[in-house]
C-alpha positions in Angstrom: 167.7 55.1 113.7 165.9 57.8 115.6 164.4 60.5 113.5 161.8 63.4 113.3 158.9 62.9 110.9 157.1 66.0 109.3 153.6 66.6 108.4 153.6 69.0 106.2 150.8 70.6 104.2 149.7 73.4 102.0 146.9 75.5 100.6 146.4 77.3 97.7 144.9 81.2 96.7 142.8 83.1 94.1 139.6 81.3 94.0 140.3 78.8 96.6 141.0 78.7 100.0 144.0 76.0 101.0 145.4 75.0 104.5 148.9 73.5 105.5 150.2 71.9 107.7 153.7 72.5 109.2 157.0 70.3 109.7 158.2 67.6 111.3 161.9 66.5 111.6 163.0 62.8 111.3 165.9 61.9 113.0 168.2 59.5 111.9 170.0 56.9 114.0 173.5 56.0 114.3 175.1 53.2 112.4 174.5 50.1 114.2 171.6 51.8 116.7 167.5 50.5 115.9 165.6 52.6 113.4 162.8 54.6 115.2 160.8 57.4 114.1 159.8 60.5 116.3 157.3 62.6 114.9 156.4 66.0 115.3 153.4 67.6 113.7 152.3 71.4 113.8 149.3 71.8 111.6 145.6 73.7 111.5 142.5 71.9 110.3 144.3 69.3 108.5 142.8 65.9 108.4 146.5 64.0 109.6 147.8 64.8 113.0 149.9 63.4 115.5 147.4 63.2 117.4 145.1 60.7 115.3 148.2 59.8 113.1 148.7 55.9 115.1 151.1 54.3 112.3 152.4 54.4 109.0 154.2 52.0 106.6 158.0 52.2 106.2 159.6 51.2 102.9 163.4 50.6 102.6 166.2 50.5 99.8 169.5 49.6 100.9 172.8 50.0 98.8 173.6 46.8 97.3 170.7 44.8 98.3 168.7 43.0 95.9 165.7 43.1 97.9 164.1 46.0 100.3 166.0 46.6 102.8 162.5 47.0 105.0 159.4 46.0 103.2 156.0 47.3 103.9 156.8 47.2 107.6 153.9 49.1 110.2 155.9 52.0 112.4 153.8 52.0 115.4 153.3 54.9 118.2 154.8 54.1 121.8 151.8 53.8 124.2 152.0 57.5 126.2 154.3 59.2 123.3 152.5 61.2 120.8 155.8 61.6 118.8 157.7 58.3 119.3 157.2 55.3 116.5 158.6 52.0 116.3 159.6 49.3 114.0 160.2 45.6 113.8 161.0 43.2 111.9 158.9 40.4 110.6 160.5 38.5 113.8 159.9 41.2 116.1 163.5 42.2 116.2 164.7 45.9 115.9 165.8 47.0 111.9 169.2 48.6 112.3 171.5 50.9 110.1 172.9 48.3 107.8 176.6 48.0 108.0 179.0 49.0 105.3 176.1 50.7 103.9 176.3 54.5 102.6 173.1 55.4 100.9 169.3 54.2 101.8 166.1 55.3 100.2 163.2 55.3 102.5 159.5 55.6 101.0 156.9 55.9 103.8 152.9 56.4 103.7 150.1 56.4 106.1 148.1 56.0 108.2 147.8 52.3 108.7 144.4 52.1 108.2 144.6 53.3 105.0 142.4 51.5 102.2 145.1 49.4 100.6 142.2 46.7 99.3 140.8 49.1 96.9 141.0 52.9 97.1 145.1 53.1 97.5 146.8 49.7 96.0 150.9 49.9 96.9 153.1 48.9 94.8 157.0 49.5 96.1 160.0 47.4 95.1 163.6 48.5 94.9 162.7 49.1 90.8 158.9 50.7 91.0 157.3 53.2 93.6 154.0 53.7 92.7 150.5 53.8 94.0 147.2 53.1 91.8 144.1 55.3 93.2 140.5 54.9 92.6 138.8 57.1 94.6 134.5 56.6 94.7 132.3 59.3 93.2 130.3 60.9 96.5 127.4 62.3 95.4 125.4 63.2 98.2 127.7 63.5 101.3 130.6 66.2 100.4 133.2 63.2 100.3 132.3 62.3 104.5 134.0 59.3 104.5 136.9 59.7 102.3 140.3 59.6 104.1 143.2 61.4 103.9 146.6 60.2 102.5 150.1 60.7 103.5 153.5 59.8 101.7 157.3 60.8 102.4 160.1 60.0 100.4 163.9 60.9 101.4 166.8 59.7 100.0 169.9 59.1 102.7 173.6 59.3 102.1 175.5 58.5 105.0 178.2 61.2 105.0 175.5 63.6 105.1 174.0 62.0 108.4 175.4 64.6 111.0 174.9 63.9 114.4 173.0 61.2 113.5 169.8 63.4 111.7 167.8 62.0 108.5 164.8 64.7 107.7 161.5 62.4 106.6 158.5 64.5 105.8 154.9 63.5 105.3 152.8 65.1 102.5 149.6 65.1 101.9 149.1 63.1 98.6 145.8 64.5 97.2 144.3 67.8 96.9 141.5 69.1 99.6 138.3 70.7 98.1 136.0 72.5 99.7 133.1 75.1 98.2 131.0 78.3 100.1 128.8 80.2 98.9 127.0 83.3 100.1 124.8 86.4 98.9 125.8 89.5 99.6 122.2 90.9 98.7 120.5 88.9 100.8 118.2 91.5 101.5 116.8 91.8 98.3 117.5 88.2 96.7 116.7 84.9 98.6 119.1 82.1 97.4 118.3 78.4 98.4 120.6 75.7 97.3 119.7 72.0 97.3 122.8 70.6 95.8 126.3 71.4 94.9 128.9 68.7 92.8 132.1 69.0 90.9 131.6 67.8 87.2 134.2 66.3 84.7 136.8 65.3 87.7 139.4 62.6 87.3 138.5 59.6 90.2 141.7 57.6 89.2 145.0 58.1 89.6 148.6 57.0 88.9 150.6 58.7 92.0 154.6 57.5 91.4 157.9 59.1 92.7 160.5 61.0 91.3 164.1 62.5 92.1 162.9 65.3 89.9 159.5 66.5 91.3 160.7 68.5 94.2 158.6 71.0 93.2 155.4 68.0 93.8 157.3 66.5 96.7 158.5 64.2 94.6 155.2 63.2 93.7 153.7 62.4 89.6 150.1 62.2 89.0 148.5 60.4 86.5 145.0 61.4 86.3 141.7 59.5 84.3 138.2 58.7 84.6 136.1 61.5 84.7 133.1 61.7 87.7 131.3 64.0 89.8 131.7 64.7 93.5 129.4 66.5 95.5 126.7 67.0 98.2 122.7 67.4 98.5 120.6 69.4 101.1 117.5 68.7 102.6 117.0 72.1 104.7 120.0 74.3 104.2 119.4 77.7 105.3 119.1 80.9 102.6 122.7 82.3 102.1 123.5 84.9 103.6 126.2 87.8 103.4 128.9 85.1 105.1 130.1 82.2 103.6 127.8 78.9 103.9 130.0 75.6 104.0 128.5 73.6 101.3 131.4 70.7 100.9 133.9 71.2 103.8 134.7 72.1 106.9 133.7 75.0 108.1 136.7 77.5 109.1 139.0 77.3 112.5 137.4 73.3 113.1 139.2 70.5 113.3 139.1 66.6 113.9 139.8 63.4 112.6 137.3 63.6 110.0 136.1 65.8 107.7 133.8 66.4 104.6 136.4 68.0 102.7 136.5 66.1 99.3 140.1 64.5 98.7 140.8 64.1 95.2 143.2 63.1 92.8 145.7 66.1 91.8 144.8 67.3 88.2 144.4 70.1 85.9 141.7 70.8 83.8 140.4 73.6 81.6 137.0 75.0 82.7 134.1 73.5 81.0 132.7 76.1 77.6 130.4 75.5 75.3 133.6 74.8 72.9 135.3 72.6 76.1 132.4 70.4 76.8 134.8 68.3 79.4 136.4 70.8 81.2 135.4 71.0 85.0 132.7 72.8 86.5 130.5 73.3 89.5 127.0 72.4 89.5 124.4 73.6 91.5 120.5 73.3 92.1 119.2 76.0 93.1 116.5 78.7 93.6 116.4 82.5 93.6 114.0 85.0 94.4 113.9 88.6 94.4 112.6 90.2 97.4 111.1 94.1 97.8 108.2 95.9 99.5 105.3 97.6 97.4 101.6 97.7 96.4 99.6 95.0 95.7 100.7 94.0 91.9 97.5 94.1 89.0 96.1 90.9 88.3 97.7 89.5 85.3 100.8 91.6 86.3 103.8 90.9 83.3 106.0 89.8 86.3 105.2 86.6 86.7 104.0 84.7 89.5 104.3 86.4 92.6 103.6 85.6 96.6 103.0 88.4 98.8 103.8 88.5 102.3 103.3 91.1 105.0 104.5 93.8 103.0 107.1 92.1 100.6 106.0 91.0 97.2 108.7 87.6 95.8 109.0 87.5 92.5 110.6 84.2 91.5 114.2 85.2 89.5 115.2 81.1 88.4 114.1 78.8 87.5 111.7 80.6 85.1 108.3 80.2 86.7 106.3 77.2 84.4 103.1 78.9 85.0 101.5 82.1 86.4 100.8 80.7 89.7 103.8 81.0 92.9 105.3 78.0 93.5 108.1 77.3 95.7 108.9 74.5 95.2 110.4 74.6 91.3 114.2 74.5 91.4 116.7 74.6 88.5 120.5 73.8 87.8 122.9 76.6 87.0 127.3 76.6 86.7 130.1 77.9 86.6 133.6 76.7 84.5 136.6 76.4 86.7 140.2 76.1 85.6 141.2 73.8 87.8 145.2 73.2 88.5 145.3 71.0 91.8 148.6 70.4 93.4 149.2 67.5 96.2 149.2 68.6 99.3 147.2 71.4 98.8 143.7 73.0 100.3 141.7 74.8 98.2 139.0 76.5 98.7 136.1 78.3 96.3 133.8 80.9 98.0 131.1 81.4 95.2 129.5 84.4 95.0 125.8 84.7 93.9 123.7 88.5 93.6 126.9 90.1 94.6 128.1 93.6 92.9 129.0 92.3 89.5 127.8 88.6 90.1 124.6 86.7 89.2 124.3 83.1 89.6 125.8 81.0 87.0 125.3 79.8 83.4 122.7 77.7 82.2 124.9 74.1 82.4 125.2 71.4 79.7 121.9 69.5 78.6 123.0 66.4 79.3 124.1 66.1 83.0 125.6 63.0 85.4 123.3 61.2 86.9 122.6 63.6 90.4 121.0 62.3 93.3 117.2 62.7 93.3 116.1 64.8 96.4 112.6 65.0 98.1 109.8 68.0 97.6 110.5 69.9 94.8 110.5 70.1 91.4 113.3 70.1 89.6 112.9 73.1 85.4 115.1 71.4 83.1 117.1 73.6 80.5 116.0 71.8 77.2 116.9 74.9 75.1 120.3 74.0 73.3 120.8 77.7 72.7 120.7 78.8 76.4 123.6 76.6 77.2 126.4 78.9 78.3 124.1 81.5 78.5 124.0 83.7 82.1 120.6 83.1 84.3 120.7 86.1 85.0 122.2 89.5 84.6 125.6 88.7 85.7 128.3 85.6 86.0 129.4 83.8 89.3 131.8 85.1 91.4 134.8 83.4 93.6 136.1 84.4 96.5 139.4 83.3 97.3 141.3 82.9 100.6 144.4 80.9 101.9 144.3 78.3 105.2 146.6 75.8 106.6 148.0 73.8 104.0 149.9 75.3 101.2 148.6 78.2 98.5 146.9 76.6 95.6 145.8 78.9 93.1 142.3 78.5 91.2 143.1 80.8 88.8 141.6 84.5 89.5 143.9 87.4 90.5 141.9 89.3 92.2 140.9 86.0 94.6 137.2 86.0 93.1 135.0 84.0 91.2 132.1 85.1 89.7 128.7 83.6 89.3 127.8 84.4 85.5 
């Protein structure tokens, strides 16, 4: 059976920023002739290519056999043909259409280096199609080393093979994350950011398959066990008017890796004060406001202030702990997010801090996960119970939201923002 495989993907818009990928076509053999696959993928800054894509896992259920037809069998890529995958037996001999037979269901997922031991366990017979999916908490990296994971399913009648054609497509089975930020009054407010993480996010997962789920590629999640996910930073830069990639990959790159986190499909309400588990992002962070003036009074109300040249910065957040300037106090502020992630979509939030209409968060739960500790500075802890919820400053977070390669995935804003509080 020759066929035409199909990565597609997708990515999603209002608050987030998804990519996709585009088709491929499998094309089906003639009755009698081997099963091979030809692949063809079109696809921007997606983390499965043909290119890098060397195998996948074919899956096999034959009309009136009692057993899979092909079982867990590796689909290999002809030396010199970027397209072209073969398939053999345990015997090494070619699979071929089975005769008399008019229907075949073929399940498929890749690539064959896939984490099968722990992160991805299969488990496909002719009466159960599912996959159980524990993916590790990243805490400091962005999700570096997680990998990305492709299914197809496709369900064959033989009087609709014309010409001998079967359509297989690839999709990617989790949803893509990835968080900016920027200031847009960067001139007047300095914004440094040590850390960034996703709270109250399902790490385990149920994927199965159903007839019914075109919508979901005939994928079903089953999400549990809430983590974090996230990243620290040693030296980032102050933000600036554009976007700073904080988890992700930075726009128009590509490559076989990437820090984009991969996580289970879910939907969650945005974390409240009356929705203690609902998702939200974290940060640790600093903000000063800049402006040029006179030498303040001793004793000035303001606060401790550092002078420089002929800028005065007053520190904004954390609330100084004394009357002396010191740079080195940071402090943790959020923002809820309704979250609604689709497989095989991209999405991306572009947070907003100082912008017209948007401050830099709400002072976050008292209790928080266990972050990663990071080097040099000092870290004001919220311990007022009342301030929880409450802005940081004058104004809420913003998003904004903008649609890449995969498919749209929506984060919930329609005008594509998301506002610091």
């Amino acid at each position: 059976m020759n066929g035409n495989v199909k990565l597609l993907g997708m990515v999603a818009t209002a608050s987030i920023m998804l990519a996709s990928c585009s088709n491929d076509e499998l094309k089906e053999v003639y009755k009698g002739e081997k099963i091979s696959f030809t692949t063809q993928v079109k696809t921007r800054a997606t983390e499965t290519t043909i290119t890098n894509l060397n195998g996948f896992y074919v899956y096999a259920d034959a009309d009136n056999y009692e057993d899979m037809f092909i079982n867990g069998r590796p689909a290999k890529k002809e030396a010199g043909k970027d397209n072209t995958f073969t398939i053999k037996d345990e015997n090494g001999g070619d699979y071929l259409w089975p005769t008399g037979v008019k229907e075949v269901r073929f399940w498929a997922y890749g690539p064959d280096n896939l984490d099968t031991a722990k992160a991805f366990k299969p488990t496909i017979t002719t009466h159960t199609q599912q996959f159980e999916t524990l993916l590790e908490s990243s805490m400091e990296n962005g999700g570096t080393n997680q990998q990305d994971f492709i299914v197809a399913y496709q369900n064959v009648k033989q009087e609709n093979v014309t010409g001998g054609a079967v359509k297989l497509d690839f999709y990617h089975a989790l949803s893509q994350i990835c968080i900016n930020a920027k200031c847009p009054d960067h001139n007047n407010r300095n914004v440094n950011i040590k850390g960034a993480w996703l709270v109250n996010i399902n790490q385990k997962g149920i994927l199965s398959f159903s007839e019914s789920a075109t919508d979901t590629y005939h994928m079903q999640w089953t999400p549990s066990l809430p983590s974090t996910y996230g990243v620290k930073f040693e030296n980032l830069p102050l933000l600036t008017s554009a976007n700073t990639t904080l988890i992700g990959q930075a726009e128009g790159t590509t490559g076989d890796k990437s820090s984009s986190l991969m996580l289970i499909p879910q939907k969650q309400d945005k974390w409240t004060t009356d929705k203690p588990k609902g998702a939200y992002i974290l940060f640790l962070c600093r903000i000063e406001a800049i402006h040029k003036g006179t030498a303040h009074p001793d004793k000035d109300s303001n606060g401790a202030i550092h002078v420089e040249g002929d800028y005065h910065y007053h520190q904004l957040f954390p609330t100084p702990q004394s009357d002396k300037w010191n740079r080195n106090e940071y402090g943790y502020t959020c923002v809820g997010i309704d979250i609604d992630w689709k497989p095989n979509h991209k999405y991306v939030y572009n947070v907003i801090f100082c912008g017209q209409g948007s401050g830099a968060g709400v002072y976050p739960p008292i209790e928080l996960p266990d972050l990663p500790k990071i080097e040099g500075i000092e870290i004001v802890p919220n311990k007022d119970e009342d301030k929880v919820g409450e802005t940081v400053l004058d104004s809420p977070l913003s998003f904004d939201v903008k649609v890449e390669a995969w498919e749209q995935g929506n984060t919930g804003n329609d005008d594509g923002n998301t506002n610091m509080d």
